[in-house]
C-alpha positions, -999 to +999 in steps of 0.1 A: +388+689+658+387+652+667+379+625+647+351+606+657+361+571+666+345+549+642+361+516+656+337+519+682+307+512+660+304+477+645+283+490+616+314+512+604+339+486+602+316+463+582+312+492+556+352+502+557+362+465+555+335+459+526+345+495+508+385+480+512+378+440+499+356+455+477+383+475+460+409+449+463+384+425+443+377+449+420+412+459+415+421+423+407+392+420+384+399+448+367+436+435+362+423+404+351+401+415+324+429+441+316+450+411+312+433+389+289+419+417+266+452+427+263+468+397+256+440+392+230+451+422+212+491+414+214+484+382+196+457+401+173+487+429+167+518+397+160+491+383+138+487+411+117+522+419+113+530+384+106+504+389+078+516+420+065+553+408+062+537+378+040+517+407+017+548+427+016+570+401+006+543+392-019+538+427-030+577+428-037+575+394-057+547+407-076+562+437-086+600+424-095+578+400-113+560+431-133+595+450-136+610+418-151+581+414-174+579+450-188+619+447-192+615+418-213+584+432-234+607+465-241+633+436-254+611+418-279+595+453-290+628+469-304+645+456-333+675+430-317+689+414-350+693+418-390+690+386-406+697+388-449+690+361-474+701+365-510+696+338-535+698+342-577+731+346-567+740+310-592+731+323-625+760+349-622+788+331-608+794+349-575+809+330-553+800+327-512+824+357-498+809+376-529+774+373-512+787+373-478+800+410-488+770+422-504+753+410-469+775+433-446+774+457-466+734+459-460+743+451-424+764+484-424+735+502-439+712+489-415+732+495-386+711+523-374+681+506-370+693+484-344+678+491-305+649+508-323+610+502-319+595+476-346+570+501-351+593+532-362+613+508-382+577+495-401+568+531-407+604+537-428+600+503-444+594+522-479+628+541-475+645+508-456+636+488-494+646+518-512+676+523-496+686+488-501+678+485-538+694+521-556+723+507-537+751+492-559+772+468-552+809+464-573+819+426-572+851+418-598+843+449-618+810+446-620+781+462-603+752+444-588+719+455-571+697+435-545+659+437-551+642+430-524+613+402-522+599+399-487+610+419-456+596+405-420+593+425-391+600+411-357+622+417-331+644+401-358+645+420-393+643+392-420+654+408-459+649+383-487+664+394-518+676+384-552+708+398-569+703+416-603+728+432-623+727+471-630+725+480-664 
C-alpha cells in the first residue's frame, strides 16, 4: 500500500500546516489559561490557610480563655476559707488566746467543709449552727458555749458569734 503523496497538492499542506499551528496555538492557550486559573486558585488555597491558622489560633485563645474561666468559677463556687468573729467575750474576762482557742477549735470542727460547694454547705447550715453551739468549750475551769448570730455564705464562711456561759 502506498501512501498517497500529499506534498504534491498545495491545498493539503495548507490544511496540515493550519491543523499543526492550530494545535500549537491552542496548546499554548490552553497552558495559558491553565496557568492563570491555577495560579488564582494557589493564592485562593494560601489565602485560606492563612485564614484558618488565624481562626484556629483564635479558636484556641477562645477556648483556654473558657477553660480558664470555668476553672476560676469552680474556685469561687466551693467554700475556700473560714473566717470566726466572737465578741461578748469582755464581760467574762477571757483573755485574747482564750478566744483565739475557742476560734480553732471551731476551725477544727469545720475542717470538713473546706473544698466543698457553697450550696451543700447552705443546705447543712442548720446542723453547721447546731454543731457549733451544743459544743462546749472549758477555758480556766470553766465551760463556755458560742451562740451563733449571723453566718454568711460565700466562697468565704463568715460565723459571728457571742460567748455565753453553760449553766
Amino acid at each position: 500500500m502506498r501512501i498517497p503523496p500529499h506534498f504534491q497538492l498545495p491545498n493539503w499542506q495548507r490544511f496540515f500546516a493550519g491543523v499543526a499551528i492550530g494545535a500549537i496555538i491552542s496548546w499554548l492557550v490552553f497552558l495559558y489559561m491553565f496557568g492563570v486559573l491555577q495560579e488564582k486558585q494557589v493564592s485562593m488555597i494560601e489565602r485560606q490557610q492563612k485564614e484558618i491558622f488565624k481562626l484556629n489560633n483564635d479558636i484556641k485563645i477562645w477556648q483556654d480563655d473558657y477553660r480558664e474561666l470555668n476553672e476560676k468559677n469552680k474556685k469561687q463556687l466551693t467554700l475556700q476559707e473560714i473566717i470566726i468573729d466572737i465578741t461578748a467575750h469582755e464581760k467574762f474576762n477571757l483573755d485574747q488566746n482564750s478566744i483565739i482557742f475557742i476560734q480553732e477549735e471551731i476551725r477544727k470542727e469545720l475542717s470538713s467543709l473546706l473544698a466543698k460547694d457553697i450550696e451543700t454547705v447552705y443546705k447543712n447550715s442548720t446542723l453547721l449552727e447546731k454543731s457549733i453551739e451544743n459544743k462546749p468549750f472549758t477555758i480556766n475551769e470553766k465551760s463556755y458555749r458560742v451562740r451563733i448570730k449571723k453566718i454568711g455564705y460565700f466562697t468565704t464562711l463568715y460565723i459571728h458569734g457571742t460567748i455565753e456561759i453553760v449553766k
